[in-house]
Phi, psi and omega in degrees: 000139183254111199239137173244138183250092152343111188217114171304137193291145189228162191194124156205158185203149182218170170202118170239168169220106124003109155196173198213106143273157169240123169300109163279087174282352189253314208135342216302303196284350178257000186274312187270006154283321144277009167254011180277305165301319165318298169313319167328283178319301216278292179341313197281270184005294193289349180277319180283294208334308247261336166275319175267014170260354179293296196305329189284344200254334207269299198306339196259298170308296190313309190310301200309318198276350178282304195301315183296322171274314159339307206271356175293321173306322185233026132311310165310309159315312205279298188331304206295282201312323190285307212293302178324305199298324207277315162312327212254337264217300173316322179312304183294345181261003173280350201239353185109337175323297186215184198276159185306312222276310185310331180285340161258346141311291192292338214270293111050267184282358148312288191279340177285311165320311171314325193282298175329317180299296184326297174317297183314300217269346175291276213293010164263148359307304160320335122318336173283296187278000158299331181302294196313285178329302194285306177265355164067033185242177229228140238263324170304310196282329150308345148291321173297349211286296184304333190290013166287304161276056194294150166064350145322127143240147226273119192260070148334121173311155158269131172220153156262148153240132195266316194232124150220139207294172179265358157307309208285312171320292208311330171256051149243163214290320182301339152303298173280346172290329173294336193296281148025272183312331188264026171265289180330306176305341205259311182292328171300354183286296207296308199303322191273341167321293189283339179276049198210354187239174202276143149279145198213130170218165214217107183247171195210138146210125176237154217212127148216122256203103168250136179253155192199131208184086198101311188136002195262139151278118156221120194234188235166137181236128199231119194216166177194114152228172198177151141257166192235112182254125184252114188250144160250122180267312195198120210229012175084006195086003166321315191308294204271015164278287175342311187288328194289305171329296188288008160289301179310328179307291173339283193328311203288327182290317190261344128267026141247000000 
């Protein structure tokens, strides 16, 4: 004889929520907020440095390549002026005027001149295109730009400065991206500090929870809170190796 067994579909589902404060009791979490926000500060900082050492480096190419086409006019020139010498120099040993070997010194210096020029008109291309590299601009439009002014070089007004205040330093990015690192450093002091003490935090969950079985329903709410105290007793000296570092840090941020 044979028996069949039954067993009721059992269904069950829940939904919680999870959360943990932590009591800053030292300091530790507003030390690494603010040294985070610092960092912040010191990155945007390090992006303008990182523009005016971009302008600075665009303003240095353009003079080369403004200087570099000056002296090519007068490569061009000194070629031009030779290759003529060099003609009039072949007439004359044609009529007799002068000896052959002088008509090939120039003929010589003629062609050395040429090279010169040549050479000269390679490296402002080599100067055109640091320009392109540095503006990312297309090497025809940027030529078209420049050619108004070939060979100008750029005559800044004169000015003195007589007095300059320690406001005025302050706003360069790099002074300030440093002012920056040493605020970071100094929190990072609090941080490592504060990790040498105890922590205490508050954790909560709340749950609710249905069950289903037989046909019986059943359901249920589930919570928990507490706190948690964390002591550091004996870690061989890790805490206060740390701490002694981020001093160190400091000590390096605030002479530089």
């Amino acid at each position: 004889h044979g028996r069949e067994h039954s067993f009721p579909t059992r269904r069950s589902s829940d939904l919680g929520i999870d959360a943990t404060w932590e009591i800053d009791l030292f300091g530790a979490t507003r030390a690494q907020v603010a040294a985070a926000q610092a960092r912040s500060d010191q990155a945007a900082a390090g992006w303008h440095d990182a523009r005016v050492s971009l302008a600075a480096d665009v303003a240095a190419a353009y003079v080369a390549l403004r200087a570099c086409e000056a002296q090519l006019q007068v490569a061009d020139q000194d070629a031009a002026s030779q290759r003529q010498t060099a003609q009039l120099t072949r007439e004359k040993v044609r009529v007799g005027f002068e000896a052959p070997a002088n008509g090939a010194l120039a003929d010589g210096a003629a062609a050395d001149a040429a090279n010169r020029a040549i050479a000269q008109r390679a490296d402002c291309d080599v100067a055109l295109q640091a320009l392109v590299v540095l503006t990312g601009l297309p090497a025809a439009d940027l030529r078209a730009r420049l050619a108004p002014r070939t060979a100008t070089l750029p005559q800044p007004a004169a000015f003195a400065v007589s007095v300059l205040p320690a406001q005025l330093l302050a706003q360069r990015p790099d002074v300030a991206a440093a002012e920056r690192a040493l605020v970071a450093a100094a929190a990072d002091v609090g941080v490592a500090e504060a990790a040498r003490y105890p922590r205490l935090t508050f954790n909560g969950n709340l749950a609710a929870a249905t069950l289903r079985s037989g046909g019986a329903t059943l359901d249920g709410t589930a919570w928990g809170f507490g706190p948690t105290l964390v002591l550091p007793l004996f870690d061989a000296g890790a805490r206060a190796g740390r701490e002694d570092a981020a001093r160190a840090r400091y000590d390096a941020a605030r002479a530089a």
